[in-house]
Phi, psi and omega in degrees: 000124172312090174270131168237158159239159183229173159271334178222139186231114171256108164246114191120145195244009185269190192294306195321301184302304181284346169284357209247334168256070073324291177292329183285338174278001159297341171240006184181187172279101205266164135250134207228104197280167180177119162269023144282194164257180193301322187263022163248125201199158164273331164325302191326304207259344177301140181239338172320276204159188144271139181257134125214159147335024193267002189290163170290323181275022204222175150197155223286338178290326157294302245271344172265341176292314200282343191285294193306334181271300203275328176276016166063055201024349179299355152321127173272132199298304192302345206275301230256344168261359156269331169302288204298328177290295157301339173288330161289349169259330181273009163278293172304344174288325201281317165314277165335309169312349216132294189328093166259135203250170192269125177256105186315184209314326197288325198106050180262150146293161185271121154266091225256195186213131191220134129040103182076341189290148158249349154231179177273110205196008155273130170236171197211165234209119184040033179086216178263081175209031210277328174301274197338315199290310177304306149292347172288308211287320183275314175306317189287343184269319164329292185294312187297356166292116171274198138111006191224121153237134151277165194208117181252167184080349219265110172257160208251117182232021170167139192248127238216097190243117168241140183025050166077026181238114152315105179262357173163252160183145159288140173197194208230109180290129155305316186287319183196052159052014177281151198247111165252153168244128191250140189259119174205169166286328181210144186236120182264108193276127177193065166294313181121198174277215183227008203297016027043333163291351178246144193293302201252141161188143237224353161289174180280144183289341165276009173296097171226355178098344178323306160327314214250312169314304193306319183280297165004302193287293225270026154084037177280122185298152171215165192223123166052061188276350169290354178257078175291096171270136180239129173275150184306307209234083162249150181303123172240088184263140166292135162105320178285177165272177187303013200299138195282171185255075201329157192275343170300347179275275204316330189294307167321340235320137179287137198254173171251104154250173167273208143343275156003315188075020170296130180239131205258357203267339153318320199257336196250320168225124128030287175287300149114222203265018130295044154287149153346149159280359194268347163284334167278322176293347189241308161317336201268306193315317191270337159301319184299325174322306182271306179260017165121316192210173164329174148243178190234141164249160199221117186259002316192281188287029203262320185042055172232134176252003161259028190284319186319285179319337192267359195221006197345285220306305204286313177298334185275359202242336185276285209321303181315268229296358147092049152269106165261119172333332171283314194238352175275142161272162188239091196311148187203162183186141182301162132237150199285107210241328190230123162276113184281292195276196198153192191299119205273172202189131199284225193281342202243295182126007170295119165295177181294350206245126183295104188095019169205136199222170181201159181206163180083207193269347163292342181267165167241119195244001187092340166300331183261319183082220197245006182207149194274152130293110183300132166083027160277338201280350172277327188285328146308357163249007185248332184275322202276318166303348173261325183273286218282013159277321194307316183271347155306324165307302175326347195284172149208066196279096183209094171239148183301183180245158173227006180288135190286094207296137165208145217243136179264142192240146176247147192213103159350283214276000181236358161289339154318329174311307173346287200280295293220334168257351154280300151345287178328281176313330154340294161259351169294281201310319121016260198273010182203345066349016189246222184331310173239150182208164167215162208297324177317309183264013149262319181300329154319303188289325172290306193302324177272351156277339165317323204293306153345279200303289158350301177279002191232285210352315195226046171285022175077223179233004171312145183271359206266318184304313200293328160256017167275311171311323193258331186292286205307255224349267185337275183339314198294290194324297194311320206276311142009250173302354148298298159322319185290303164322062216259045143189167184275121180236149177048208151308010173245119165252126178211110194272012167255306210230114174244054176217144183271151193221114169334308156309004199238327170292088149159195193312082192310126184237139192251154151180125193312132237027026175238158192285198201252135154267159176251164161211132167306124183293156173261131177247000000 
C-alpha cells in the first residue's frame, strides 16, 4: 500500500474543503482529496446565493437574530455570531480576491431576499449559479496554488485515529483500485452532506454521508443527526430527479398553490411563503397529504421578464420539460437538501480527536441549530474554512503510525447489491425518517436497518459492502436521535410529540460505544 505524506490532508472538494487548502498552503504542503472530480460538490450545485450582512439597512446583529429565529434556538450563540460577523469579513475578502458577485446598473450589489431573512442581504453570482460560481472562482485559485495536490477519484474508506491522535486517511483510487494511505499533522474532513440517503434529494449522487460514518467509526463525537432540512420546493415530475428549485424564486415572489389553486401559505406564517423552510416544507407535505398531489409555484402574477435572466439555470432545465417559468404552474414537493447536524466541533473546527477536524455541512459547528437559515452553508464554509487551518496550523503532531494496513477492493460483480440496498434504505428513510415522523415508524425503520447492518457486519474488504455498512451507520445515528428526540422542533417533526418542549432544548450527542448524552446549547 502506497504512503504519501503531507502537511495537511484536506477531504472533500466543495468550497469548505477548497477554502480550507486554499488556506493551509500559506504554511505548508496540502493534499486535496476528492472522490469525484474537483467541481461536484453540493457547494457546487447552491443557486441562492450567500447571506451576509452588507446592505446599507442592515447589520450582522440582525442576521444573527434571524440565524437563531430560523434555528429554533437550538443555536450556539458564540458559533453564529462568529459567522455573521467573520462572515462579512471573509465576503469582502473574497470580493477583493476577484469574486463578482451580481450588480445593478450603478455597481450596487443585487441583494436578494429568502426565507426566514429580515432584510435583503443575499448576494448571488450569475444569477441563480452563485455555487457553480463561487466554487469555480475558488478552484481556479485552488490549482494556481502551489503547495496543493489534487487527487480525484480518490474516496476516503478509513480515518486513521491511534490513541485519540489522527494521523490521516486511507483511502481508495476508483481508476485503478489501489489503496494510499495519506499522512499528515492535521486531516480536515469537508465532505458535504448525507442528502442522498433519501428516494428525493436535490444533492449530487455523491452526497452520502460517507464522511460523518468514517468519522464516527474512527470515535468522532456527532450532533444532532436527527435534523434532516427537506427543501421546500423541488421539481416533482414522475420520472425526473429532484431539481432544485431556488428559494430565491419565493424571495422573487412566488406564490405556493395548491391542486386547487388555493394559495395556503398565508394563513399558516407571518411570512407567508418566506417561513423558515422546515414551515414550508411541513405546510406544503400536509397539503399534499390533504389533497392528493404536489403543490405549484406560480410566478404568473409577477409580469416580470427579467426573472428569465435571474434565474437563467432554472429556466434552461424547465424548458426541455415544457415548463415556462413565467405562465406555467411548477409542480414542487420537498426534497432532502441539507444535513444540519453532522460531527460536532468547537469554534475552531476541532473534534474530539486531536489533528482532526471537520467544516462545511459535514460539521456541526453550533450554527444551524434545528433548522439552516437559507443561503448560510456558503458563508459557513468561507468563515469555518479559514479558522480550522489558524488553528490547525498550530499543531504539531508527528507520532509514528503502527496502524495495521488492510486494503479495501473494488469489486463489480457486487454492484448491482450496492444500488439495490441502497434504494431500500432509501425508502425506509423515506417513507419513516422523512418530514414527518412517529415513534412506530422509526422503530420500524431502526429494526429494518438494524436487520441490514447485520447481514453485512462481517462482509470483508469488498468496498460495495463497505459502503453499505457506513450507509446502515448513517441511517441508524439518524433514526437513533430521531427517537431521542420527543418533540418537535425545527427539521424534526414528531406528530406523537408536535410541540417544541422547553426540556428538549439541546444537543443529541452520538460517539461510538457510548450511550446517547445531552450537551448544553452555548449561550
Amino acid at each position: 500500500m502506497k504512503t504519501l505524506t503531507f502537511d495537511f490532508i484536506v477531504v472533500g472538494s466543495g468550497l469548505a474543503g477548497l477554502l480550507a487548502a486554499f488556506h493551509a498552503a500559506d504554511y505548508c504542503s496540502v493534499a486535496l482529496i476528492s472522490k469525484s472530480e474537483l467541481d461536484i460538490s453540493n457547494s457546487y450545485h447552491a443557486q441562492g446565493g450567500i447571506a451576509a450582512a452588507i446592505g446599507e439597512d442592515d447589520h450582522p446583529r440582525y442576521h444573527f437574530e434571524d440565524t437563531l429565529i430560523a434555528g429554533r434556538n437550538l443555536c450556539d450563540r458564540d458559533a453564529v455570531s462568529l459567522l455573521v460577523n467573520e462572515g462579512l469579513e471573509r465576503v469582502n475578502e473574497l470580493i477583493e480576491r476577484g469574486m463578482e458577485f451580481d450588480k445593478d446598473d450603478e455597481g450596487n450589489l443585487k441583494l436578494g431576499l429568502e426565507g426566514g431573512h429580515s432584510r435583503c442581504r443575499i448576494l448571488h453570482a450569475d444569477g441563480d449559479a452563485t455555487g457553480k460560481m463561487m466554487t469555480s472562482f475558488m478552484l481556479k485559485k485552488v490549482l494556481e496554488k502551489p503547495g496543493i495536490t489534487p487527487f480525484e477519484y480518490c474516496a476516503a474508506v478509513k480515518i486513521i485515529v491511534e490513541e485519540n491522535v489522527c494521523k490521516g486517511v486511507q483511502t481508495l483510487q476508483y481508476t485503478d483500485g489501489d489503496n494510499i494511505i495519506f499522512l499528515g499533522k492535521a486531516t480536515i474532513l469537508a465532505t458535504g452532506g448525507l442528502s442522498r440517503l433519501y428516494s428525493r434529494s436535490t444533492n449530487p449522487y455523491t452526497a452520502t454521508g460517507d464522511g460523518i460514518a468514517l468519522a464516527w467509526q474512527a470515535g468522532a463525537r456527532l450532533a444532532d443527526m436527527e435534523f434532516i432540512q427537506f427543501h421546500p420546493t423541488a421539481l416533482s415530475i414522475p420520472g425526473e430527479e429532484a431539481y432544485l428549485i431556488s428559494e430565491a424564486v419565493r424571495g422573487e415572489g412566488a406564490h405556493l398553490l395548491d391542486v386547487n389553486g388555493v394559495r395556503f401559505m398565508p394563513n399558516i406564517h407571518p411570512l407567508a411563503e418566506l417561513a423558515p423552510r422546515d414551515v414550508v416544507s411541513s405546510a406544503i407535505f400536509k397539503r399534499m397529504q390533504e389533497t392528493g398531489s404536489n403543490v405549484f409555484l406560480s410566478l404568473l402574477h409577477l409580469h416580470n421578464e427579467d426573472l428569465l435572466e435571474r434565474f437563467h439555470s432554472i429556466d434552461s432545465h424547465l424548458r426541455p420539460l415544457g415548463i415556462n417559468l413565467l405562465t406555467d404552474l411548477i409542480p414542487v414537493a420537498p426534497a432532502a437538501h441539507y444535513m444540519v447536524g453532522g460531527i460536532r466541533t468547537d469554534i475552531w473546527g476541532q473534534t474530539n480527536i486531536s489533528g482532526f477536524f471537520a467544516c462545511g455541512e459535514v460539521a456541526a459547528t453550533g450554527v444551524m441549530g434545528a433548522n439552516r437559515l437559507a443561503s448560510n452553508s456558503l458563508l459557513e464554509c468561507l468563515v469555518y474554512g479559514k479558522r480550522v487551518i489558524e488553528k490547525a496550523k498550530q499543531l504539531n503532531i508527528n507520532k509514528p503510525l503502527t496502524f495495521k494496513q488492510e486494503s479495501i477492493l473494488l469489486c463489480q460483480k457486487t454492484d448491482n447489491e450496492f444500488l439495490k440496498v441502497k434504494n431500500e434504505l432509501a425508502n425506509v428513510m423515506s417513507d419513516q425518517v422523512g418530514i414527518v415522523r412517529n415513534a412506530a415508524g422509526l422503530e420500524l425503520a431502526l429494526t429494518r436497518i438494524e436487520s441490514i447492518a447485520e447481514h453485512y457486519k462481517d462482509s470483508g474488504i469488498d468496498y460495495n459492502y463497505h459502503k453499505i455498512i457506513n450507509l446502515t451507520d448513517i441511517c441508524r445515528l439518524i433514526t437513533l436521535s430521531a427517537i431521542e428526540r420527543k418533540e418537535s422542533r425545527g427539521g424534526h417533526v414528531r406528530i406523537d410529540f408536535p410541540f417544541e418542549i422547553d426540556e428538549e432544548l439541546h444537543h443529541i450527542i452520538q460517539e461510538k460505544g457510548k450511550k446517547i448524552e445531552y450537551e448544553a446549547v452555548r449561550t
